[in-house]
C-alpha positions in Angstrom: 92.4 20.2 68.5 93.5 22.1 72.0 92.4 20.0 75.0 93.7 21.8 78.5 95.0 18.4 79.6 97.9 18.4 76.7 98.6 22.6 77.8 102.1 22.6 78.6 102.6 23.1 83.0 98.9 22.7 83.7 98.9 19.3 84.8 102.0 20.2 86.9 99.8 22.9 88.1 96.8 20.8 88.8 99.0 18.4 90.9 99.4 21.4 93.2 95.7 22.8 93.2 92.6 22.5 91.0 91.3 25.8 92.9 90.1 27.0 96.3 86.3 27.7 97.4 87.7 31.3 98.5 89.0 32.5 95.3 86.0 34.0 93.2 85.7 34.4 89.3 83.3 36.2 87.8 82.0 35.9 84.6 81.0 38.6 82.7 79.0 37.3 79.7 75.7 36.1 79.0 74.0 33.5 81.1 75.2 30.5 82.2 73.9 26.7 81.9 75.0 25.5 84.9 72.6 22.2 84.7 75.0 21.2 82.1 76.9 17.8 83.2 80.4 19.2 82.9 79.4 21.4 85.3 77.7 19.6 87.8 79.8 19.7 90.8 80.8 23.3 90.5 80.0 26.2 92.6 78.7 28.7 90.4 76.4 32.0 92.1 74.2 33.9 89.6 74.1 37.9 90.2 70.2 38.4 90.3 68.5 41.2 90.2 70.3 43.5 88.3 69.1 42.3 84.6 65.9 40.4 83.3 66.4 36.6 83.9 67.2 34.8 79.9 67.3 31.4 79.0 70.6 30.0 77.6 69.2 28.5 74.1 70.7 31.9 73.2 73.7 33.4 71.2 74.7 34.8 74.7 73.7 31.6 77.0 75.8 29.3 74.5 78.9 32.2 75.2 79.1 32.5 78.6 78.1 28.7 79.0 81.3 28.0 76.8 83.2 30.4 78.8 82.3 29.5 82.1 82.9 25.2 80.7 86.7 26.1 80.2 87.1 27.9 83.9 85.0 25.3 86.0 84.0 22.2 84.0 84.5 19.2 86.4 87.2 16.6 86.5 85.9 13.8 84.8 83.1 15.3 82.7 82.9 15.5 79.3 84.5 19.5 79.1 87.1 19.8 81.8 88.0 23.0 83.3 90.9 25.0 84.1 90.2 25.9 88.1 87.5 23.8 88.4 87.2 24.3 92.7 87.6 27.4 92.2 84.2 29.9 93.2 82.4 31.4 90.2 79.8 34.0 89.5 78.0 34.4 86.3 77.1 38.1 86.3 74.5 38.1 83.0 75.2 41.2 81.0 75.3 40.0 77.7 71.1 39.5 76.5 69.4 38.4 74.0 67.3 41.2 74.3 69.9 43.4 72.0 72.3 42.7 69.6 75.0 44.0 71.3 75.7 45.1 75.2 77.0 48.9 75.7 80.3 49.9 77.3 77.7 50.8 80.8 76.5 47.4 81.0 80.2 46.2 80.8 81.2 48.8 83.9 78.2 48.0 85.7 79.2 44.1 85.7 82.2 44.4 86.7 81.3 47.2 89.4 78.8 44.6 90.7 81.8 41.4 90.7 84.0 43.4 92.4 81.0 44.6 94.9 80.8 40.4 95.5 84.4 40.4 96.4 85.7 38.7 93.1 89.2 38.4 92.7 89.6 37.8 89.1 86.8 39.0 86.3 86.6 37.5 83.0 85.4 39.5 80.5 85.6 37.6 77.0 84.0 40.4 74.7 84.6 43.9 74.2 83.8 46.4 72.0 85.9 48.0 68.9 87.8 51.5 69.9 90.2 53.0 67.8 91.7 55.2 70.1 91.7 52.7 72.9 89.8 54.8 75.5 86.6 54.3 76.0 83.5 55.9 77.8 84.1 57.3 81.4 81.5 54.4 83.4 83.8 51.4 81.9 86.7 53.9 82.9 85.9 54.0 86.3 85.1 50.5 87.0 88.6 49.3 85.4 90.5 51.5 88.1 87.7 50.3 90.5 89.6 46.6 90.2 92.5 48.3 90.7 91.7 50.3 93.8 90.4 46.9 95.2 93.4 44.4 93.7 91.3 42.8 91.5 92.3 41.7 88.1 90.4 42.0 84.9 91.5 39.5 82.4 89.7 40.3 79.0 90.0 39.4 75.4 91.7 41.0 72.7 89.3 40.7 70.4 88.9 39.0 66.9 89.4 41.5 64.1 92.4 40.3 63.0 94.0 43.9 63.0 96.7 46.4 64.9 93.3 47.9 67.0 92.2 48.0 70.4 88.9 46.8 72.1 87.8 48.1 75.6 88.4 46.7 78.4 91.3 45.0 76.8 93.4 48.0 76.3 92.7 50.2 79.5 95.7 50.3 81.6 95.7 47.6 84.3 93.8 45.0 82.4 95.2 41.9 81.1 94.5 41.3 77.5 94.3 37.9 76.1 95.0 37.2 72.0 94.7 33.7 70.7 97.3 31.3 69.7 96.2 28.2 67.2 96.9 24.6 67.2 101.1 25.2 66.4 101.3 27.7 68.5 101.1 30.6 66.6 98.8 34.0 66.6 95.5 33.0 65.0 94.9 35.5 62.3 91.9 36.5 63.9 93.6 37.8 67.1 93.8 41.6 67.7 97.6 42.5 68.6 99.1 46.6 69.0 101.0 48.8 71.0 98.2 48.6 73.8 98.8 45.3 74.4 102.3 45.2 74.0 102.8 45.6 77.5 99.7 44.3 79.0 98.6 41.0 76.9 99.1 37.4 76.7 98.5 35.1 74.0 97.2 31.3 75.0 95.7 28.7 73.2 92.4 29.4 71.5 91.5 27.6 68.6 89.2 24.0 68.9 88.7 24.3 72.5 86.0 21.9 74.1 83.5 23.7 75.5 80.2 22.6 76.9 76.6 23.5 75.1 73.2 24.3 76.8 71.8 21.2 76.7 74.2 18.9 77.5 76.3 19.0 74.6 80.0 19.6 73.5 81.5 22.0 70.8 84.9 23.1 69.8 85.1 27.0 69.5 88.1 29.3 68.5 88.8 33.1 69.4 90.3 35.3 72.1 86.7 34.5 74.2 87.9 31.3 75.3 91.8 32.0 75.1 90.8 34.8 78.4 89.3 32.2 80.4 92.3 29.8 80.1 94.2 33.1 81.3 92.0 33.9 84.1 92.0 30.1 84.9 95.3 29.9 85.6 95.7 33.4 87.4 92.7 32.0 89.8 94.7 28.7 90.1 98.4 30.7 91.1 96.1 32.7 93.8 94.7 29.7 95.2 98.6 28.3 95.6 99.4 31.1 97.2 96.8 30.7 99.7 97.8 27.1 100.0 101.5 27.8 100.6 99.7 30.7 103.9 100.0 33.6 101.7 97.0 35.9 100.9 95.7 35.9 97.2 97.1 39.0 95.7 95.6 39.4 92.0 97.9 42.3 90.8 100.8 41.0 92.0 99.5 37.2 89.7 99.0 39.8 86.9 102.7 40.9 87.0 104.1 38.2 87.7 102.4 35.9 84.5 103.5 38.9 82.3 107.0 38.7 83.8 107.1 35.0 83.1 105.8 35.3 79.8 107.5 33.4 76.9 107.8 34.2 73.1 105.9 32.5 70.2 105.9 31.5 66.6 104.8 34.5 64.4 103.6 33.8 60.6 107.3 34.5 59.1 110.2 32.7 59.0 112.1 34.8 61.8 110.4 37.5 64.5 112.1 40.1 62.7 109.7 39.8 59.8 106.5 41.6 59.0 103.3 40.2 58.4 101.3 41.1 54.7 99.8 44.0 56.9 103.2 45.6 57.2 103.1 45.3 61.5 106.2 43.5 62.8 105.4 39.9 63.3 106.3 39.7 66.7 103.7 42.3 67.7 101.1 39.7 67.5 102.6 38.0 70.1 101.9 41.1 72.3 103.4 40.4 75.6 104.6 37.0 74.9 102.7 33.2 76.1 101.6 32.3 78.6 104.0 30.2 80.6 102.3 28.2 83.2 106.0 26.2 84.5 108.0 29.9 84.8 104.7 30.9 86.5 104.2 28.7 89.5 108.3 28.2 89.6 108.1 32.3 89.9 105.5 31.7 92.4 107.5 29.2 94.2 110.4 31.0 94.4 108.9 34.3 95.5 106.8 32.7 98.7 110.4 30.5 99.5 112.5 32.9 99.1 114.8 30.8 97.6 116.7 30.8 94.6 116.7 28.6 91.6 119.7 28.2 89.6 120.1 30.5 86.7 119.2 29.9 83.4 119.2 31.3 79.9 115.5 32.1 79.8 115.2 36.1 79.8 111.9 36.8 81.1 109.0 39.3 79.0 108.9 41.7 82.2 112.3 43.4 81.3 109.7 45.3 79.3 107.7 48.1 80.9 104.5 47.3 82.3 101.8 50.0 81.9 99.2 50.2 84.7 95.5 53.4 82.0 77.4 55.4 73.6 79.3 52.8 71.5 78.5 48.5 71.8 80.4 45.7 72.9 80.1 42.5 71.1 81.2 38.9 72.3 85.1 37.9 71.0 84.4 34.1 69.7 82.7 33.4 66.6 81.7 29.9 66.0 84.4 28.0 63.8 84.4 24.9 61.5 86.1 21.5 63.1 89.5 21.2 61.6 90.9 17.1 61.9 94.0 17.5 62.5 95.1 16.8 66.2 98.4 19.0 67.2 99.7 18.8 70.4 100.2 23.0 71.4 103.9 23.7 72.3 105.0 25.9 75.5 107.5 28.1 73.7 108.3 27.3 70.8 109.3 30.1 69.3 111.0 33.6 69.2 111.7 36.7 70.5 111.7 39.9 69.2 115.4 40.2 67.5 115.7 36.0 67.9 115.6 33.6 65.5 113.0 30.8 66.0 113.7 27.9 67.2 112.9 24.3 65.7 110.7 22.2 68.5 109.8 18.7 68.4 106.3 18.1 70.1 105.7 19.8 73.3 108.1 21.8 75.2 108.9 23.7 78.7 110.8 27.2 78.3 113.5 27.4 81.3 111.7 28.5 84.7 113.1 32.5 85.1 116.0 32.5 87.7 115.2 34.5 91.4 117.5 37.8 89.7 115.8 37.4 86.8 112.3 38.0 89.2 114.8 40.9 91.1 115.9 42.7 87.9 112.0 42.3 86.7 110.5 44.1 89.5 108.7 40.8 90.5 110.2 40.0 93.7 112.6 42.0 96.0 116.5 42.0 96.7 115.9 41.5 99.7 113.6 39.3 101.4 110.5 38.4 99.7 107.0 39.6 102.3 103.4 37.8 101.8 101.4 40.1 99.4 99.3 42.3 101.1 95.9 42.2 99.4 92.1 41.7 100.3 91.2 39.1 102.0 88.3 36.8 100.4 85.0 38.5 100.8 82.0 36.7 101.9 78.8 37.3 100.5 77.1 40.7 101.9 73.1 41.0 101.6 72.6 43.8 99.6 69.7 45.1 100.6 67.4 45.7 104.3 64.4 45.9 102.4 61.5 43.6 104.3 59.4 42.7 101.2 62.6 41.4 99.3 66.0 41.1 101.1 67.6 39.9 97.7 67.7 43.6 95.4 70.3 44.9 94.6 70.3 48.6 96.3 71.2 52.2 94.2 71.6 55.6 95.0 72.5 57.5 92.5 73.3 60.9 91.6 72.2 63.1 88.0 69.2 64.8 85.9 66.1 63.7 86.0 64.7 63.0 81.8 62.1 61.5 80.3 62.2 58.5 77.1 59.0 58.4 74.9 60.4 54.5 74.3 58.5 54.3 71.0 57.2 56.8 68.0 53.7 56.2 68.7 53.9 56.7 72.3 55.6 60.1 71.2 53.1 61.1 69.1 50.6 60.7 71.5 51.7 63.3 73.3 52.3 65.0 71.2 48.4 65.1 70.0 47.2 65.1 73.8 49.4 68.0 74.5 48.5 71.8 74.5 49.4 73.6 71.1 52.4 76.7 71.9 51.0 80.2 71.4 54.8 81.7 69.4 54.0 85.8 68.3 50.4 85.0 68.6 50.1 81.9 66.3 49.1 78.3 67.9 52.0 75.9 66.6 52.0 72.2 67.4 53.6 71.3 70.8 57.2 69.4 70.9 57.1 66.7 73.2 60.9 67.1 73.6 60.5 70.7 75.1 60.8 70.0 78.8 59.0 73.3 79.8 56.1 72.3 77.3 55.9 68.8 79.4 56.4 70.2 82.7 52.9 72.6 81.9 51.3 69.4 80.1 52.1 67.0 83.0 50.9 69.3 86.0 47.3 69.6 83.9 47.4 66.1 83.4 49.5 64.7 86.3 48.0 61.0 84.8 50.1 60.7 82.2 53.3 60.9 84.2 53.0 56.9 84.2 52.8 56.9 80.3 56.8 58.2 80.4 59.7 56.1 80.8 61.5 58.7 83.4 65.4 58.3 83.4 68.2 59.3 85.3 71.0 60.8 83.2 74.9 60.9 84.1 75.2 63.8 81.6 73.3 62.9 78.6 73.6 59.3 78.9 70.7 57.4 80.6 71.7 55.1 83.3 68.4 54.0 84.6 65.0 53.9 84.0 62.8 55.1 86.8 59.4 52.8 87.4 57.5 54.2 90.7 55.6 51.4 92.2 53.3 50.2 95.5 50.7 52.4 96.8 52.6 55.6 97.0 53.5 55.6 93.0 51.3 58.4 92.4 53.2 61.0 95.1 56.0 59.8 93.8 55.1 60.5 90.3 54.3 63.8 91.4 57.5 64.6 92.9 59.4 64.1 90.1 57.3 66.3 88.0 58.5 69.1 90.7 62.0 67.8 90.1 61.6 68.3 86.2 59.9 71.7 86.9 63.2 73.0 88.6 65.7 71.5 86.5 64.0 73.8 84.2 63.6 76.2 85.8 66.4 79.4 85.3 69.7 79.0 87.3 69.6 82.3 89.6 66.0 80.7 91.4 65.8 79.9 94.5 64.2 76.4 93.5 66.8 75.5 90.6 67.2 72.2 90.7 70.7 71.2 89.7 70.6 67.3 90.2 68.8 64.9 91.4 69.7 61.7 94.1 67.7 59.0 93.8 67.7 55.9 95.7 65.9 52.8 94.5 66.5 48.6 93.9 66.8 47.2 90.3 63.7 45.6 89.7 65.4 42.7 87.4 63.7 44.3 84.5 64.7 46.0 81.2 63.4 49.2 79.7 63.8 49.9 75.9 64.4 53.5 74.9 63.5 55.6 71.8 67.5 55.4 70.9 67.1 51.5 71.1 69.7 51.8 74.0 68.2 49.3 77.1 68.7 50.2 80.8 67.9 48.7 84.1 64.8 49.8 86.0 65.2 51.0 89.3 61.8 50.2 91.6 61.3 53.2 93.6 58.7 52.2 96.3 59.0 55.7 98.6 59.3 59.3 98.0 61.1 59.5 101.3 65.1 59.7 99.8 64.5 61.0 96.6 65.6 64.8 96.8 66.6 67.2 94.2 69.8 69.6 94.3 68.3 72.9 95.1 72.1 74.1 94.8 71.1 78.2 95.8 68.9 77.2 99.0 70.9 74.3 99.9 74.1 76.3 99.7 72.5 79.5 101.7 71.0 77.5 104.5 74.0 74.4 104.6 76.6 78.0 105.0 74.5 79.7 107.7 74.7 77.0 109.8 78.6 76.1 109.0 78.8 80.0 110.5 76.9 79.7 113.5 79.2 77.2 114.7 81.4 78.4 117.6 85.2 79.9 117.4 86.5 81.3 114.2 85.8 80.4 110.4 85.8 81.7 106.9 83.9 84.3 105.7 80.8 83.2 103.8 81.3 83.5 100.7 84.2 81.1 100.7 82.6 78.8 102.5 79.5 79.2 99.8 82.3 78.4 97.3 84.2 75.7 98.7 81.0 74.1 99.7 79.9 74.5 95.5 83.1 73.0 94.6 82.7 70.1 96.5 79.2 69.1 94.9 80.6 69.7 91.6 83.4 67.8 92.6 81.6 64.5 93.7 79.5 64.9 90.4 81.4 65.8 87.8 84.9 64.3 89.1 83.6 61.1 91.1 80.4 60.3 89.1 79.2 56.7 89.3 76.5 54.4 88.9 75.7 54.1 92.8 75.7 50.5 92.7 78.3 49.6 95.1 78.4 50.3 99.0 81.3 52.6 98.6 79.4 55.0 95.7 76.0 55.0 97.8 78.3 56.2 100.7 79.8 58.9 98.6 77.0 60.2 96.6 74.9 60.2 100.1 77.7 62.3 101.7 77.4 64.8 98.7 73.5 64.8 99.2 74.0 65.3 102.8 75.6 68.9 102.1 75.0 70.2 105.7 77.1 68.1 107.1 80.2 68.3 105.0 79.6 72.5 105.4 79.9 72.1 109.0 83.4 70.4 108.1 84.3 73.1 105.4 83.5 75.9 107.5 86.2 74.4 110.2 88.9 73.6 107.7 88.5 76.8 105.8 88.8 78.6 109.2 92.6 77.2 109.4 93.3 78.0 105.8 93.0 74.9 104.4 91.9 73.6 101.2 90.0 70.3 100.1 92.4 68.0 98.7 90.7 64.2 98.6 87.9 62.5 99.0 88.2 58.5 99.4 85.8 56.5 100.8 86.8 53.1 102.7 84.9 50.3 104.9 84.2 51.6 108.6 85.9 48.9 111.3 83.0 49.2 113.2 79.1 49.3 112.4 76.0 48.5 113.8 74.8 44.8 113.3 73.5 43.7 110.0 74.6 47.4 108.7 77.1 48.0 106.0 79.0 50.9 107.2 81.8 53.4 105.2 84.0 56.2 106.4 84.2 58.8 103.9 87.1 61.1 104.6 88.1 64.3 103.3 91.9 65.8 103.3 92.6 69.5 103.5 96.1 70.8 103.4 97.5 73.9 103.2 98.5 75.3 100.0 100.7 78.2 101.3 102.8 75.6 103.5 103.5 72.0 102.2 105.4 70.9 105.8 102.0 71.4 107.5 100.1 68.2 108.8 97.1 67.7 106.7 93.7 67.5 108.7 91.0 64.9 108.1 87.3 64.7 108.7 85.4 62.0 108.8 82.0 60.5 109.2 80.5 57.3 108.8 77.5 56.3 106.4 75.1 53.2 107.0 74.0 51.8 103.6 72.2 49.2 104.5 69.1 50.4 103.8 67.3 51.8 101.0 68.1 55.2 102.4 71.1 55.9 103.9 71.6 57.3 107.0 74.6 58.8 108.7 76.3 57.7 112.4 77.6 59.9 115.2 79.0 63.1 114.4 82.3 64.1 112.4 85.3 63.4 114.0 89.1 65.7 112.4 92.7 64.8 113.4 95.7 65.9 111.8 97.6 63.7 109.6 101.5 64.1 108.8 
């Protein structure tokens, strides 16, 4: 059996820290028991809000509760924990309300972690993907972490095959396989080019983890081989704040791959292949984790010092790559196996090597500072703090009076409507009005937008029969549940919203999208498809507004021209300004979740403004070339303020300075509202 206390370098690393209160992990997984005695002690938040609140007598309670034993279970207690004083959050996205959770509730979790200022995200589940892409939400929030320095640690997954799961293989990520009791790959664990570059193996089979309830329970797979991973990277950041650096999660991420070691593979020398026909050594992926190269690495780097050289040769010579399906959880439930073995540090081979016999447990030679130099780890030179975030205290999410606790959206897409069952379809489709086609009465199709859009504004009544969604292309995101005594005008409005999204593209009242800002309600709405999506409470009309993209772009360009001193003719101001809604929609789409997506889909809704700003750039012939978003130094108090900032530059003359505008957004609220008045330098 694996117990973490006989894991080769963590004591040594527990006699320099067992975590720090500032370094947050998040868990994404299903719930968490944290009543359980092995976890008494710990400091473990719950994000609320977002999904309905479960149980843990659950498949998903007993994962994440497993999970979350092996990163904080207590000193002492019956399961004991890798960074036990380290922070956690148990962000609940796996439910027993579905079999399996979707790639979106993967991207929302971690959008919301890194939204609580986590550092490092667990994510012990994934979901199979041949090609190893996977759907543009998920996407996003992996460069997300990296945008913010925070590292995604996730498992490989347990299919026993050369294939990639998501988030595992996107670039940036650090992928996690499973070794077994000796050491070696488990057969279970996923290996293949993706991870070649990006993955560690560590120990995984017969790991004590703790049981709703109070109990105990040995479990194998790549789920609990991530969160010894993500232990130990939350353990190096917390030495790094102990020795006055600031935690800097990438810079942990490179630095365990560079310090990786090789490992036994199934044949008698790494050169050999498996039955499969994949080189053995593959499974190793990246190589073990080394937890003695690690913190000497670690040492060395914040000292600056060097430590004598030795023969160990150090993974990171290798390249290290940055890039409506289901995701299931990584660790099946295994039988007990008797034996006791004691997992060895390295004992085994590298790619080309032959392996070497080991005795009982061993320590692979810590990497030497040129080693670090040559690996891109550390500089020639001298060796600076990482620059990185800082820990983030928790931010109330939300100004609302009646229930300061809600997690806050404004989002941007197409307004639809779900029927959620057969016989609520049928319903309407008896109730509605039969279709007069050449002059004979045929049966009316629910489906037909136009057909509901007549039905709905005879019988405005049934409105509240519909699940209404909002759509990022054709994939619902949320479910829209008007509420309080203004639900029936706000039912109404969004049957005018469906009537121009219907309506033909050259009208004046063509409604090309939709912002809509709300606060997840903590509930769960089932769709005809079986997919399940958050509702958003929408307690006020005032905010919700649809894209009438003609009007909007006629009136937002007349006043961008009756602005003083020169600018562009109207039509290219018309075009630029069209460009730049297509732009925030189709190029920076997101959930609206986070402060910094609020801020940017409230600056697309708030059109006039950024025409103003077009109509000056365009004047000097420039073009738009980004739009970033970052936290304002200064805001009102109790607000939560962003700068978003757009770059033109000149096309015809790349030595010219680049000019910036930029104005500041207040998200605070359920609305948000913008401060002052844009302000443009030039930037070199």
């Amino acid at each position: 059996m694996t117990d973490l206390e006989r894991v080769p370098g963590l004591e040594r690393l527990w006699a320099q820290t067992t975590g720090d209160e500032n370094i947050l992990v998040a868990v994404v997984d299903g719930p968490v028991a944290r009543d359980h005695p092995a976890l008494a002690g710990a400091t473990i938040d719950v994000l609320t809000g977002v999904w309905p609140a479960e149980g843990t007598a659950t498949r998903p309670g007993r994962h994440g509760t497993a999970v979350a034993s092996v990163l904080f279970g207590q000193p002492g207690s019956a399961v004991r924990g890798v960074a036990p004083r380290c922070r956690g959050l148990s962000v609940p996205a796996f439910s027993a309300r579905r079999d399996k959770t979707s790639q979106l509730e993967l991207a929302r979790g971690i959008e919301l972690a890194v939204e609580r200022g986590a550092h490092v995200i667990n994510v012990s589940g994934g979901q199979f993907s041949p090609s190893g892409e996977s759907d543009d939400p998920l996407s996003r929030a992996v460069r997300l972490c990296a945008q913010e320095n925070v590292l995604v640690v996730a498992a490989a997954g347990n299919d026993g095959c050369a294939c990639n799961h998501v988030p595992a293989s996107l670039p940036g990520v650090l992928a996690v396989g499973a070794l077994d009791e000796l050491g070696k790959p488990l057969a279970m664990s996923n290996w293949g080019p993706a991870y070649r570059d990006q993955g560690l193996m560590a120990p995984g089979e017969n790991l004590l983890t703790a049981v709703p309830g109070g109990g105990t329970a040995r479990r194998t797979g790549t789920s609990l081989a991530t969160p010894v991973v993500a232990g130990v990277a939350a353990l190096l950041l917390a030495e790094q704040v102990r020795l006055g650096s600031r935690p800097d999660p990438s810079g942990v991420r490179r630095l365990l791959l560079a310090t990786a070691s090789s490992c036994v593979t199934e044949g008698s020398n790494a050169g050999s292949t498996t039955s499969d026909g994949n080189e053995g050594c593959e499974r190793c992926l990246a190589g073990v984790l080394d937890i003695e190269g690690a913190l000497t690495a670690l040492t060395t780097q914040l000292s600056g010092t060097q430590t004598p050289a030795t023969t160990h040769t150090p993974a990171a010579t290798r390249n290290l790559a940055t890039t409506q399906t289901t995701a299931t959880t990584s660790s099946p439930e295994t039988p007990l196996r008797p034996e006791a073995v004691v997992l060895s540090a390295a004992p085994g081979c590298g790619c080309g090597e032959a392996p070497r016999a080991v005795a009982g447990p061993t320590v692979m030679p810590t990497p030497s500072f040129q080693d670090l130099v040559t690996a891109g780890v550390v500089p020639s030179t001298t060796v600076p703090a990482p620059v990185t975030k800082a820990p983030t205290p928790e931010v109330v999410l939300s100004a609302d009076l009646e229930d300061p606790g809600r997690q806050l959206v404004y989002a941007l897409g197409t307004l639809g409507y779900d029927f959620g069952t057969e016989a609520r379809r049928d319903s309407f489709k008896q109730l509605m009005d039969p279709v007069l086609i050449d002059g004979i009465a045929v049966p009316a199709n629910p489906y037909d937008a136009r057909q509901m859009v007549d039905h709905l504004r005879t019988n405005p009544s049934e409105a509240s029969a519909l699940i209404w969604t909002l759509n990022l292309e054709l994939t619902p995101i949320y479910a829209l549940e008007p509420s309080g005594p203004y639900a029936a005008d706000i039912y109404d409005l969004l049957i005018r919203l469906l009537a121009g999204e219907v309506d033909v593209e050259e009208a004046e009242n063509f409604i090309e999208r939709v912002a809509i800002p709300g606060a997840m309600s903590g509930q769960n709405a089932k769709l005809f498809s079986g997919q399940v999506v958050p509702v958003l409470d929408l307690r006020q009309r005032r905010g919700l507004y649809g894209w009438e993209v003609n009007r909007l772009v006629a009136g937002a360009t007349q006043i961008a021209l009756d602005q003083p001193g020169d600018t562009a003719p109207a039509e290219t101001v018309a075009t630029s300004l069209r460009d730049f809604l297509s732009r925030i929609y189709y190029d920076l789409r997101n959930l609206g979740a986070t402060s910094r997506d609020r801020a940017l889909n409230f600056a697309a809704t708030n059109a006039f403004q950024a025409a103003q700003t077009f109509a000056s750039a365009l004047a000097m012939g420039l073009v738009l070339d980004t739009i970033t978003v970052e936290k304002s130094p200064f805001g009102r108090q109790d607000s939560d303020c962003w700068d978003v900032r757009l770059r033109f530059f000149d096309p015809e003359n790349s030595r010219r300075a680049k000019r910036v505008f930029r104005f500041t957004i207040d998200v605070s609220d359920v609305q948000p509202v913008t401060l002052g008045e844009v302000r443009s330098w030039p930037e070199s």
